[in-house]
Residue, then its C-alpha position, 0 to 999 in steps of 0.5 A: x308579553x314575556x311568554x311571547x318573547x320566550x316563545x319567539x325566542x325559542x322558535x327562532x333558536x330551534x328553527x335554524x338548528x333543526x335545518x338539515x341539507x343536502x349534500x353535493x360533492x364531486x370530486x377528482x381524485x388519483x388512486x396509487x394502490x398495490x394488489x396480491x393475487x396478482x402481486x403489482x400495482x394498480x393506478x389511475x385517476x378517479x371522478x365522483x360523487x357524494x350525494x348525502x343527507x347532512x344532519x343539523x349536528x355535524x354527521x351525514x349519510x349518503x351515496x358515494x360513486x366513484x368512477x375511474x376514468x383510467x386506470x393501469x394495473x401493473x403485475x410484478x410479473x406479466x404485461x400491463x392492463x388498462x381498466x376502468x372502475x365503477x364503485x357505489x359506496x354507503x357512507x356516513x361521516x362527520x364534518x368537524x367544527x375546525x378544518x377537517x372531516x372524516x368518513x367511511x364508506x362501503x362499496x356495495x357494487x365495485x367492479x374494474x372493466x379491463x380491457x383484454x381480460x373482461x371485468x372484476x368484481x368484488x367488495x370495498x370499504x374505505x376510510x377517508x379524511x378531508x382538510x377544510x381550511x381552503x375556501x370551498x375545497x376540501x383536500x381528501x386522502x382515502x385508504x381504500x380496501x378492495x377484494x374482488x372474487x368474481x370474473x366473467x369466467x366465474x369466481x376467483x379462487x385466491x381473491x384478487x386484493x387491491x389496497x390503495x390511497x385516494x389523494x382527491x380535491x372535492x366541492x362540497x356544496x351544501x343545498 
């Protein structure tokens, strides 16, 4: 009997620990960055999605895809663009026990369309953290690192640099 207990036990204990879930998290951000070559700025506001493994002990991994729904780039010197964004992100990050969340991420496809001068493309990384104390949202801030070195015409010699911060509010919903 004890040996049954023991192994009823056991099984219940591991069952629920060994459970992993999906993760759905959309989000709606705004992005304020400053670029180089071009000096200026480039802003807007940004619609995504992580789709990620979460694992039973507090890490997940996933796809990260970031849309900008508008954006306006504003060089020091010239006249100002309007561009949209497409970033599909790796990440891996770590939900702590108490309040917060951290992950980063690397953009494997990133690409701004502008409306007049054709589209960028290029590499991203980002780093982000996530406040979790309010019911069902997370409340996110994202250093972005973006270096573009290709256009329509070729390749850009200096690269294009965009470094931004992503103030976002998310839904992280676990399936």
């Amino acid at each position: 009997m004890k040996k049954l207990l023991l192994v009823f036990a056991l099984t219940l204990g591991f069952t629920s620990v060994s459970q992993a879930d999906i993760l759905v998290e959309p989000y709606l951000g705004y992005e304020m960055g400053k670029t180089k070559n071009p000096d200026g700025k480039f802003d807007g506001s940004q619609l995504g999605l992580r789709l990620a493994y979460a694992a039973p002990i507090f890490f997940w991994g996933g796809l990260d895809y970031t849309m900008g729904v508008s954006g306006t780039a504003k060089p020091d010197v010239g006249v100002n663009e309007d561009g949209k964004r497409s970033t599909l992100y790796g990440v891996v990050g770590v939900d702590f026990p108490i309040l917060f969340r951290a992950w980063v991420g690397y953009g494997f496809m990133n690409e701004i369309k502008f409306d007049t001068t054709g589209k960028v493309k290029g590499k991203a990384t980002k780093v982000g953290v996530g406040f979790t104390g309010l019911p069902f949202v997370s409340l996110n801030l994202e250093y972005v690192n973006e270096k573009f070195d290709e256009n329509d015409a070729g390749s850009i010699d200096p690269e294009l640099e965009n470094n931004a911060y992503v103030l976002s509010v998310s839904l992280p919903l676990e399936f």
